[in-house]
MIPADREN-615025 format. One line per 2 residues: number of its first residue (from 0); their letters; for each residue y, x, z of C-alpha. Coordinates in nm, 3 decimals, m for minus. Layout:
NUM = a = Y,X,Z ~ ...
END
This chain:
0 = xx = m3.835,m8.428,8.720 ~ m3.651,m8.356,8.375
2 = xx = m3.746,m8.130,8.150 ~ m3.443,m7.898,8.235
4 = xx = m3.527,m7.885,8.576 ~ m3.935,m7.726,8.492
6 = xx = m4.012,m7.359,8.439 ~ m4.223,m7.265,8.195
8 = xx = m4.471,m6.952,8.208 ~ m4.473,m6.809,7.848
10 = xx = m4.677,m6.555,7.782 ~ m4.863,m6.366,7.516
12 = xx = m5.278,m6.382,7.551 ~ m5.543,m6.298,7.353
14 = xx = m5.748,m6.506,7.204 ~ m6.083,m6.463,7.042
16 = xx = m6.231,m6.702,6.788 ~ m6.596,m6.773,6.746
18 = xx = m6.668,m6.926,6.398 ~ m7.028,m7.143,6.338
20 = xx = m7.206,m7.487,6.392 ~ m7.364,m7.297,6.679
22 = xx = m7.055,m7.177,6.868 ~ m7.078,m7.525,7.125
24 = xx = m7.402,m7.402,7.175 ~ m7.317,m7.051,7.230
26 = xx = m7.020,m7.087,7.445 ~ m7.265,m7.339,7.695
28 = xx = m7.478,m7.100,7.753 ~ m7.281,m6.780,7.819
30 = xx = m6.983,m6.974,8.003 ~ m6.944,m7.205,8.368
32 = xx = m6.838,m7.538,8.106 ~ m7.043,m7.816,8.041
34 = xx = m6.971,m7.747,7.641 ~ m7.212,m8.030,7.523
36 = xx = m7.022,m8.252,7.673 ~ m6.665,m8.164,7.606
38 = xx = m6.476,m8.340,7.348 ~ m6.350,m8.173,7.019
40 = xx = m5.984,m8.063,7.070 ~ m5.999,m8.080,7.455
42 = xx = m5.870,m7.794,7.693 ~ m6.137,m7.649,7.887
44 = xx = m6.125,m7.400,8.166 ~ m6.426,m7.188,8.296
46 = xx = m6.535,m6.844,8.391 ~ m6.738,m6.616,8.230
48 = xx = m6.983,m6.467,8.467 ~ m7.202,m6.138,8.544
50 = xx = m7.541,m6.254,8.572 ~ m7.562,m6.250,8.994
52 = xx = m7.225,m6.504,8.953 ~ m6.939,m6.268,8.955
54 = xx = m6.619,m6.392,8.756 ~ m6.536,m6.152,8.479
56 = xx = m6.292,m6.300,8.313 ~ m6.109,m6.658,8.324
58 = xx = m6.120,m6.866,8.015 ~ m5.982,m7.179,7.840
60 = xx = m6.162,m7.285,7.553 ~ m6.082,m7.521,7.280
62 = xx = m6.331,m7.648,7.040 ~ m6.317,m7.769,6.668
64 = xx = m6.495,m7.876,6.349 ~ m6.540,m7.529,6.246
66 = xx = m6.597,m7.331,6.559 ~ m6.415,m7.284,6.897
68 = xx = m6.107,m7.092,7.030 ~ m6.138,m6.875,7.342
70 = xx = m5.826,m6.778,7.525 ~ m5.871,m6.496,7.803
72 = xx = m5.637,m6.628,8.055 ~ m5.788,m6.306,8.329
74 = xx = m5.980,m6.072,8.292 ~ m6.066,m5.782,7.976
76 = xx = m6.041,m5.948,7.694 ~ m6.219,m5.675,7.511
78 = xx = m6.510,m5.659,7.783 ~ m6.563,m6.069,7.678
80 = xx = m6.551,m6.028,7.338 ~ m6.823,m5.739,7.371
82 = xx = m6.997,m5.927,7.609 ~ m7.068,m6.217,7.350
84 = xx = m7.124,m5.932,7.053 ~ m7.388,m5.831,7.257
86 = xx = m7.585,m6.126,7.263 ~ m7.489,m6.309,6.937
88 = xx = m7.799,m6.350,6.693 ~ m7.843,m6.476,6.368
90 = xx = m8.050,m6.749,6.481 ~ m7.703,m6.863,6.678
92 = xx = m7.513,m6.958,6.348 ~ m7.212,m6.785,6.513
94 = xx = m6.957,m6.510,6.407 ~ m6.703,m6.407,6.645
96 = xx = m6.370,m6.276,6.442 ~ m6.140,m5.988,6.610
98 = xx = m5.863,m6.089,6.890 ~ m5.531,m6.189,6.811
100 = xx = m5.224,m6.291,7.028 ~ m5.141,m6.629,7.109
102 = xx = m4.866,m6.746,7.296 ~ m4.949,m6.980,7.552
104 = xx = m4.715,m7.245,7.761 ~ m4.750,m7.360,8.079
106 = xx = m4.535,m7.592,8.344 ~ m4.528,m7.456,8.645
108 = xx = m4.642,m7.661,8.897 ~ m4.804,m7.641,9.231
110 = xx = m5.111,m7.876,9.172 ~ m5.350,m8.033,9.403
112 = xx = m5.744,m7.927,9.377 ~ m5.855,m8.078,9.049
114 = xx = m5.566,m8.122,8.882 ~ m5.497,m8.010,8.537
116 = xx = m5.227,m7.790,8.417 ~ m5.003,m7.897,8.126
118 = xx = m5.060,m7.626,7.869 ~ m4.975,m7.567,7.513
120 = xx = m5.073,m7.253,7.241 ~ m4.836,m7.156,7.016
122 = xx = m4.853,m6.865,6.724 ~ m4.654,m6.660,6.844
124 = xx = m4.380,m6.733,6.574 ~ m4.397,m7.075,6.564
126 = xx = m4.092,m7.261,6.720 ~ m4.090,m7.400,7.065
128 = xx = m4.122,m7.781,7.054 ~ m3.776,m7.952,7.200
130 = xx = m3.968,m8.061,7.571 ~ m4.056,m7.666,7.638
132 = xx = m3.745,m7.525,7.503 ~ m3.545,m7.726,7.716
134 = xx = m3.758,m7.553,8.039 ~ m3.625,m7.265,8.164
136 = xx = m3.850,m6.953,8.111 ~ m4.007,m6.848,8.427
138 = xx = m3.900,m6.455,8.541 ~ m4.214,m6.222,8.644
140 = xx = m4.148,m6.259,8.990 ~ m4.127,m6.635,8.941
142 = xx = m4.428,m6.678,8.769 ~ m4.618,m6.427,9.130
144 = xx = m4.473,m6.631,9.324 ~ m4.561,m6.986,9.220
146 = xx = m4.946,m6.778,9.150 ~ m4.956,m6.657,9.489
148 = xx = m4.909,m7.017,9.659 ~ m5.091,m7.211,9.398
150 = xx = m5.386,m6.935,9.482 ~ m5.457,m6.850,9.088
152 = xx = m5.700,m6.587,9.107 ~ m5.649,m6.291,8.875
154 = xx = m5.718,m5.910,8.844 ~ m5.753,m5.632,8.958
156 = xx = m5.700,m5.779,9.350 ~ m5.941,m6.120,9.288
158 = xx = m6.092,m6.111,8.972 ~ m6.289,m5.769,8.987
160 = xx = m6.619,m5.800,8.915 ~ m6.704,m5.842,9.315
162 = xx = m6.570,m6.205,9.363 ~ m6.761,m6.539,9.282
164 = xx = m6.602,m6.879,9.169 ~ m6.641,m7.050,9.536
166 = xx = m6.513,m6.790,9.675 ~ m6.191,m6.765,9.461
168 = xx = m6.154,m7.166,9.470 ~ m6.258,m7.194,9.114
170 = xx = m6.533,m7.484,9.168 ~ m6.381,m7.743,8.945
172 = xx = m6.399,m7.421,8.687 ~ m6.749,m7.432,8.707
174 = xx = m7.047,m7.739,8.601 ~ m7.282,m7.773,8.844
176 = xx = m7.491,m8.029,8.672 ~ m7.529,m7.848,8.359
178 = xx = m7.881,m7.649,8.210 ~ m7.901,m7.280,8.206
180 = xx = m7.600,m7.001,8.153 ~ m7.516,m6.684,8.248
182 = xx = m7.483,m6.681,8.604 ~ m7.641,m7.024,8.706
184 = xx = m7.900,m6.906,8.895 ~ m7.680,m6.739,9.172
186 = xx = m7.422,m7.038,9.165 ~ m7.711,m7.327,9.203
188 = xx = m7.855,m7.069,9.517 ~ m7.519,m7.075,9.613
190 = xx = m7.384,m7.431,9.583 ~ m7.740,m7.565,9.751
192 = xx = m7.737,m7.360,10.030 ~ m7.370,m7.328,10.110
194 = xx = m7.444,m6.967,10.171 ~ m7.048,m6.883,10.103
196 = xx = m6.909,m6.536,10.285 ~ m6.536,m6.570,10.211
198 = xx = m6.279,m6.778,10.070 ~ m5.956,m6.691,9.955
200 = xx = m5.616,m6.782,10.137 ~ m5.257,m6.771,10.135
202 = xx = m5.108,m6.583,10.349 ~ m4.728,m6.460,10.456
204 = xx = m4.604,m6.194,10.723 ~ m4.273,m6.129,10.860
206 = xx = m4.288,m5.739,10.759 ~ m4.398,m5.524,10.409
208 = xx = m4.747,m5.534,10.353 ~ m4.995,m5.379,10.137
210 = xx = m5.290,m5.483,9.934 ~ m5.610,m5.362,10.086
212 = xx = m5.519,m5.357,10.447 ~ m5.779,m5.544,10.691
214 = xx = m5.709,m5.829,10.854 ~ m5.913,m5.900,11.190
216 = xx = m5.919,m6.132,11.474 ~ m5.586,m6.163,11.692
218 = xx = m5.811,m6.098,11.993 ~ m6.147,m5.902,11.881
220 = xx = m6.416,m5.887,12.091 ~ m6.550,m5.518,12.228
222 = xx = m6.878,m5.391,12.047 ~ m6.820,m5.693,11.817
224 = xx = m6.779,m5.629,11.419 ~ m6.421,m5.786,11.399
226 = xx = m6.347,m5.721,11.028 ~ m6.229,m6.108,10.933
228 = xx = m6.098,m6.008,10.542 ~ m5.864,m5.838,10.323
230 = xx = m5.519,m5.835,10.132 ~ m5.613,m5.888,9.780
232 = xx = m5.240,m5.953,9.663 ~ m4.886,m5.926,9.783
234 = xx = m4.498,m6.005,9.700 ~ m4.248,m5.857,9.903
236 = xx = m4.022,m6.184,10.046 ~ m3.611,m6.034,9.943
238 = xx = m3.450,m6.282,10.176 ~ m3.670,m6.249,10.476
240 = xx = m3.793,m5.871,10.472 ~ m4.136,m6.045,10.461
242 = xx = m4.425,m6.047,10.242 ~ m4.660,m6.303,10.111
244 = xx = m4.992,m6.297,9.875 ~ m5.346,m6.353,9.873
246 = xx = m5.674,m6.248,10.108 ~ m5.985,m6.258,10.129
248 = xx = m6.130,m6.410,10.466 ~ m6.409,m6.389,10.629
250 = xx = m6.629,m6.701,10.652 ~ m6.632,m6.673,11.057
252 = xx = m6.254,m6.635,11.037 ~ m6.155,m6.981,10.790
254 = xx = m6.086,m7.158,11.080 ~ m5.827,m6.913,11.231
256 = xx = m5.441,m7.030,11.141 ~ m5.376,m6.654,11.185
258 = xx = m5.502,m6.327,11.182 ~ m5.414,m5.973,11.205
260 = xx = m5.343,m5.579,11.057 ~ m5.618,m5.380,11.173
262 = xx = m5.389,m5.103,11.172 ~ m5.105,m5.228,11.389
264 = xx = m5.184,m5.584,11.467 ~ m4.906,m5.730,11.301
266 = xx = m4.984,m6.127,11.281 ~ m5.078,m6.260,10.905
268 = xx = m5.044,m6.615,10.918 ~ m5.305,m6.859,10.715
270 = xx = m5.310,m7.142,10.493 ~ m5.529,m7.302,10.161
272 = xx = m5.365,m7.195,9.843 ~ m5.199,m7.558,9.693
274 = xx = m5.514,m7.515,9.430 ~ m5.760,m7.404,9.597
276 = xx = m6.060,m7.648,9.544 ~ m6.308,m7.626,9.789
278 = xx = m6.658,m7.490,9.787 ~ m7.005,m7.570,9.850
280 = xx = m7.057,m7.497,10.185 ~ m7.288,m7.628,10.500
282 = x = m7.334,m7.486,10.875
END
């Protein structure tokens, strides 16, 4: 595919910048990345977690000689950089310096499970190198749509404080071999005992839809809880009167190819998100 034929997503996002010989060390222990083990100048994606597991925020880190960059992709960027105030100590040989804008690149692509996006950051006056400027920018609604099928968690309707990374598909996000961090405890419970109670899921519709409808089981059973998940996301489809977007299903529902409103039992039809990676999980 030639260059003029891609869309890039360009966007503004802030990025904070920790500063220290300890800022490997802090970053490992407060984020899902293996950070001892990264290499200097490598891209790194991971969440940052409550301390039961929930995503807070969705990060990409780059490390350097001096320190380490920290780009909120989702998520408050001012709760993260509070977060880490909070629990920076002298001891930690760290200083983390106020937010500033970057612009950040990336070709939109749908990608399967592990893959890695191609992403550059910019300042945001510097001049677009010749292989993104021949791309054509990505619209808003271009940039929803390819999210919505590529299943890219992000707030309010995902990321919210109530969802964790196996749920959203975010496993390759998150290093299951590495020591302690904020939020390890729930994920090793979680990833050992496959004890998962939703997963997210594209779905599409052949009316409007909105987000926090119910979706339950096309024929539920009497006396039965039949609550199978929720709309977390939606784009209204122009050319078909449709909609499309994101859910939240029910573990006892995965299997199901479709579902339906609770309201009016319109049918919501089912697949895996293009990136969805998928979780832990045994009978």
């Amino acid at each position: 595919m030639s260059s003029s034929s891609k869309q890039r997503w360009d966007a503004l996002k802030p990025l904070l910048r920790l500063e220290g010989s300890g800022s490997r060390d802090f970053l490992h222990g407060q984020t899902s990345a293996d950070l001892l083990a990264a290499a200097t100048g490598s891209l790194l994606r991971c969440c940052w977690l409550t301390a039961t597991g929930r995503v807070r925020a969705l990060l990409e880190i780059r490390l350097d000689e001096r320190g380490a960059d920290v780009l909120v992709l989702a998520g408050d960027h001012n709760a993260v950089a509070t977060g880490f105030e909070q629990v920076i100590f002298p001891a930690d040989q760290v200083r983390l310096k106020p937010s500033k804008p970057i612009r950040r690149l990336q070709i939109l692509a749908q990608l399967k499970q592990e893959q890695t996006p191609e992403v550059t950051w910019l300042l945001p006056d510097e001049p677009l190198p010749k292989q993104w400027a021949a791309m054509q920018q990505a619209s808003a609604d271009q940039i929803e749509s390819w999210r919505l099928k590529q299943g890219l968690p992000l707030e309010p309707g995902e990321i919210n404080g109530d969802t964790n990374p196996f749920e959203l598909g975010l496993t390759a996000w998150v290093s299951l071999s590495k020591g302690c961090y904020l939020g390890q405890e729930t994920l090793a419970k979680l990833a050992n005992s496959g004890g998962i109670k939703q997963q997210l899921r594209y779905w599409q519709a052949n009316r409007p839809i909105a987000v926090g409808q119910k979706l339950i089981n096309l024929e539920p059973e009497a006396g039965v809880n039949n609550r199978a998940g929720v709309i977390t996301s939606v784009m209204q489809d122009q050319d078909s009167r449709g909609s499309y977007g994101l859910a939240l299903v029910r573990r006892k529902a995965l299997t199901e190819a479709e579902l339906c409103l609770a309201e009016d039992s319109t049918r919501v039809r089912l697949t895996i998100p293009t990136g969805f990676v998928t979780p832990p999980m045994s009978d």
